[in-house]
N, C-alpha and C positions, 0 to 999 in steps of 0.2 A: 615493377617490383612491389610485392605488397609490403606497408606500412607495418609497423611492430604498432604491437598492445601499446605500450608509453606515444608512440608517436598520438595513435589515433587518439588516446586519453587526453593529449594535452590540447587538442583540435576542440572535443569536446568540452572539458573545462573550460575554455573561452569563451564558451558561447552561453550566457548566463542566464538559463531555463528556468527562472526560480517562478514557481507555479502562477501560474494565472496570465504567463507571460506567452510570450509566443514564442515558438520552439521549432518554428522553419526554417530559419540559417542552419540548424544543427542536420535537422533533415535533409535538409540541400546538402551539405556535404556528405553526411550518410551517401545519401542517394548519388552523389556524384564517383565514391566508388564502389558502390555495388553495382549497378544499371551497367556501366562499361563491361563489369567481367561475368553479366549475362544473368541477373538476377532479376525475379519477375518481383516487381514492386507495385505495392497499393498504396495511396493515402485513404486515409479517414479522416477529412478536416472539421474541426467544430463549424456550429453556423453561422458564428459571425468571423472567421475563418483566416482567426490566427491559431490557434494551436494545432497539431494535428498527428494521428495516431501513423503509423508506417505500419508495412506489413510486406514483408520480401521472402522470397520461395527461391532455394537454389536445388536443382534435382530434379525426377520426374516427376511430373502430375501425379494427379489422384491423393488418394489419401495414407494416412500412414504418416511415419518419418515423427519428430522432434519439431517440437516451437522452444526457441530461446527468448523468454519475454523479461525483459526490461524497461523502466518508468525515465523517461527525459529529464523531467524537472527535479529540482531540486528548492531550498528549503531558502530563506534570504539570508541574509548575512548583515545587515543592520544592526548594531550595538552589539556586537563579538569585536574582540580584540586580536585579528589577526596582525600573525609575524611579516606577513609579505600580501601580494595581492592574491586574494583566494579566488580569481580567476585567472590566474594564472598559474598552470602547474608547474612544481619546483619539485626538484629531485637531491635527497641529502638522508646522510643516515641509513640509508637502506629503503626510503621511503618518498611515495609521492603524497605531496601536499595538493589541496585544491580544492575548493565546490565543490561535491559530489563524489570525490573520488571511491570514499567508502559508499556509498550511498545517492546512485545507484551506477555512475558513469565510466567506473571500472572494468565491473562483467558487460556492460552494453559495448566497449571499445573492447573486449577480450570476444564478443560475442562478431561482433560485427569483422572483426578479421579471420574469426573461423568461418564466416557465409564466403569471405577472397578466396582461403584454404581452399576450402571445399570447392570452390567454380573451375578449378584444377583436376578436381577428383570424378571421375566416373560413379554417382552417387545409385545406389540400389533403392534408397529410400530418402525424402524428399528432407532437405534441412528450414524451418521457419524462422524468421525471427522478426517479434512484434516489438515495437516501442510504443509505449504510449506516455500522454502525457498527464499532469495534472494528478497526477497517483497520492501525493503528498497530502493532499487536502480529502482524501476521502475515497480512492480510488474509481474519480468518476471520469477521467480521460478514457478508459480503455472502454468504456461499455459500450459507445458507439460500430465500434470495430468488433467487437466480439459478436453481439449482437446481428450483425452482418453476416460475419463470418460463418456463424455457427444455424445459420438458415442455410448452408449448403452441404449439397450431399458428401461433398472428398472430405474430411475432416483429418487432424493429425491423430497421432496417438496419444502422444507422452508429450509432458510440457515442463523445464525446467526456468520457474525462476529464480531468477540469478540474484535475489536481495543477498546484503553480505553475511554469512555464516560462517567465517573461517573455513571457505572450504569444506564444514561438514555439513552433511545430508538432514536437512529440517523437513517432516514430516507435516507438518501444520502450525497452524495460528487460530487468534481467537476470532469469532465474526464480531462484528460494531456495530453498532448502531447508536448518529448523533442525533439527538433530539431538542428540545427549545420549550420549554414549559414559559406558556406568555399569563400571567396572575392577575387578574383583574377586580377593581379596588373601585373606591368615589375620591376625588381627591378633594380638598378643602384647606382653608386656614392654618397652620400647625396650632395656634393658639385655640384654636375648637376640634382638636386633634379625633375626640372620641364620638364627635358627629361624622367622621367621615371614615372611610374602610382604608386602610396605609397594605396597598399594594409588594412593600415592602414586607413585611409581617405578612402574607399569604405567600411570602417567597421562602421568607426563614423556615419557614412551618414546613415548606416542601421539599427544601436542603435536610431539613432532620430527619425528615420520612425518608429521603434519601440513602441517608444514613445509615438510618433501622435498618432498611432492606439490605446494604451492603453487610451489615452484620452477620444480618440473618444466612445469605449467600456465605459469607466467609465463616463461620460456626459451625452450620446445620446444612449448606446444600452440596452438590455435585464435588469432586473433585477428580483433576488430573494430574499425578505426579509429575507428568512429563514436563510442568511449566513450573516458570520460576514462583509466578504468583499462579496457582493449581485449583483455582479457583474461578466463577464469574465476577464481575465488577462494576460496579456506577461509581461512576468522577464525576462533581458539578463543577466545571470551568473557567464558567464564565457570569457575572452577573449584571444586569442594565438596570437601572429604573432612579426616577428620581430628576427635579429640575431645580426646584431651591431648596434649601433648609426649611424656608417656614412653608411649604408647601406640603401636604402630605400629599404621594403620588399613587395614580389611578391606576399605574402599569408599573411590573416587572418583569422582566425576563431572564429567563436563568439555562444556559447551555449544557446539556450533561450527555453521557455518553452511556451505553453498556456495552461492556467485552464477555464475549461470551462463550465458556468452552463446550464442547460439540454434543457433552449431556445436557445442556440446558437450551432450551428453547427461548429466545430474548422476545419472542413473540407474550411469551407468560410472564416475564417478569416484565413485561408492560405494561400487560395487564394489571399487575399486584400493583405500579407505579399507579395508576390512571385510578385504580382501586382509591389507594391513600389521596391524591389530588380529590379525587370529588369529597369525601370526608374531611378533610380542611376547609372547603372550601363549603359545604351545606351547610352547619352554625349559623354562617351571615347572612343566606337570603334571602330572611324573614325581613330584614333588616336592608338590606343592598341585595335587592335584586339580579344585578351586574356581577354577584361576585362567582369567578368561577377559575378553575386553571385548565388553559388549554393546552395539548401535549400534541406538536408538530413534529414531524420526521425531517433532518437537516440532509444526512448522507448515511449511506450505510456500506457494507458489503459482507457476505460469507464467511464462515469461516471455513479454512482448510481440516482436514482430518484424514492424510494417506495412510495405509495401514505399514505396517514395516515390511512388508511384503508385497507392497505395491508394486507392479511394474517401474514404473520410476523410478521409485527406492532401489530397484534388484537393477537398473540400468545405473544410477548412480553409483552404487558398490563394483560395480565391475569395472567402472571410467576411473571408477579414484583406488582401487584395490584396499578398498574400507569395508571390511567386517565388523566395527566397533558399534557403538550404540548411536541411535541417532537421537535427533530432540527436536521439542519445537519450540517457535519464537514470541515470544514477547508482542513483536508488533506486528500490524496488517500488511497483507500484499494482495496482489492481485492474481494470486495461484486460484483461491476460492471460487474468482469470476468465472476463471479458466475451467476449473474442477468441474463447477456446476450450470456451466454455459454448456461444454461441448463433453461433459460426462467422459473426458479426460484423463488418467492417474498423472498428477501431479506433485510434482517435489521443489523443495527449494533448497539451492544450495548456490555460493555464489562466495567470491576474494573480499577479504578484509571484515571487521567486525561493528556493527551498529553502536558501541559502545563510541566507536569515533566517528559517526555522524552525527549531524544536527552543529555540530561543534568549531569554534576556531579552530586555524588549523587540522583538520579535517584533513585525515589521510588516508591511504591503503598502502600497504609493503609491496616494495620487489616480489620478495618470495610469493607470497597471494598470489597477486597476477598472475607470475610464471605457474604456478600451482592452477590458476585456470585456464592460462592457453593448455596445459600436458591434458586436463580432463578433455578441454573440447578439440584437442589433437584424438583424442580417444573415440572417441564422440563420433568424428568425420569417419576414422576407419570400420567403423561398427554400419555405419551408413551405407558404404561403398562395397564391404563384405556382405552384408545383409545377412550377415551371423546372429546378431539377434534384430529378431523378427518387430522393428516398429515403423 
């Protein structure tokens, strides 16, 4: 008897994937029911060889057919105030409570019983579904696996992932890229403070240029109405430097990011960034030699941009009988990978809303789920009919 969506959810929720952990118990049970009702499974294990990507094919060979991808991990839960244990799912109200359940372990347990469905159904075109890990910290779990993947001749067509959108059809996201400006100073005395270069002050200087630039981005450059914020973006994060008070430090470092929507190149606005780093930092080194800011690449990935007439888009419309407008999202996925690995149309659409990830008490509704088993009931028959052609 296959397992209901909630069953398989609350399986998953237990198993406490929170990024950088290792995410094989969860797999092992994936794998313990898919493999029996006839599914061809791959790992992609990291190389020190806890975490690991899955990759399961139910249908004929070759190429063609639907990937269902969804991300393992989830986000930690340290200093949140949850109502009960958030690894353990609890059903009240209309809704499941849990770790991930918005984000991403809902559509992965709705995904994962349509690959059971379907090992039932005489399939015309092939069904995928990839898991990967580590997505949370920069979508660097899945590159291994795609990467692979996408060196071989069968390739899918269409790839839906399943992040949370209420159910409707998202279109794209921005690309990222995280980067680490390391500013380089003399350190000395604080009481002979102006004999020495304060590392700190070459950092401030590169947060304001920061600044600038986001202005100038949000004023004068690109815009796309489709997003909340229609715009490109630099966030600074994070900031390091510093050992004692009376010390002035040699070293800073500072974390910053750019989102970037699909008219803007993050390639150029790197440039303008790296532009302003060396002009803060030439003044001094007539003076300090040493002084310089270096601009290192942390993680990154793509951004999406399907058209509203993407295959995807036009198979999504038909599984959810949605003519209405679509949108895109706020944050990253790993559609972009998808997109621009295996040259793919990509969509995302997937149960419950981002609004309630990251969060205590962290849930997804009844209704959602049931809203995604009926799409990927849809989904399988389209498959088996080979009515439309993926």
């Amino acid at each position: 008897m296959i397992p209901s969506t909630p069953d398989i959810l609350a399986r998953l929720v237990a198993e406490p994937t929170v990024s950088r952990a290792s995410n094989l118990a969860l797999l092992d049970y994936v794998e313990s029911l898919l493999r029996p009702a006839g599914a061809r499974i791959e790992r992609f294990t990291h190389p020190d060889g806890s975490p690991a990507n899955l990759w399961a094919t139910i249908g004929p060979d070759g190429p063609g057919g639907v990937v269902l991808s969804g991300h393992t991990d989830v986000v930690p839960v340290e200093g949140q105030d949850w109502s009960g244990d958030p690894f353990t799912l609890t059903e009240r109200d209309g809704r499941f409570y849990g770790r991930g359940t918005a984000d991403m372990k809902g559509f992965v347990a709705a995904a994962v019983r349509a690959v059971l469905v379907a090992s039932d159904k005489l399939l015309k075109r092939p069904l995928h579904l990839a898991l990967s890990y580590d997505e949370e910290i920069g979508c660097i779990g899945v590159r291994g696996m795609i990467d692979e993947l996408a060196a071989r001749s069968a390739r899918p067509a269409l790839c839906i992932v399943g992040e949370p959108t209420g159910m409707r059809i998202a279109t794209g996201h921005k690309g990222k890229l995280a980067l680490r400006a390391c500013c380089y100073g003399l350190e000395g005395h604080s009481a002979l403070a102006p004999n020495a270069l304060n590392a700190l002050h070459l950092g401030a200087a590169f947060i304001t240029a920061l600044k600038t630039r986001q202005e100038g981005l949000a004023f004068q450059g690109a815009t796309d109405a489709d997003y909340d914020i229609p715009y490109s973006t630099i966030h600074a994060g994070m900031v390091r430097g510093g050992t004692a008070l009376n010390i002035v430090p040699n070293r800073c470092e500072i974390d910053f990011e750019i989102r970037n929507i699909a008219e803007d190149d993050p390639r150029d606005i790197l440039a303008a960034i790296q532009s302003d780093a060396q002009t803060i930092a030439a003044p001094y080194r007539n003076r300090f030699p040493m002084a310089c800011i270096e601009i290192e690449p942390v993680s990154g990935y793509p951004g999406l941009n399907s058209g509203a007439d993407a295959p995807a888009v036009r198979l999504l419309r038909l599984l959810l009988g949605d003519d209405g407008p679509t949108l895109k999202v706020a944050f990253g996925t790993e559609g972009g990978l998808f997109n621009q690995a295996f040259g793919i149309s990509t969509a995302i659409c997937g149960p419950g809303f981002m609004d309630q990830g990251h969060k205590p008490d962290e849930f997804v509704s009844v209704d959602q789920l049931a809203r995604c088993d009926r799409m990927l009931a849809r989904l399988i028959d389209e498959l088996r009919t080979g009515l439309w052609n993926v």
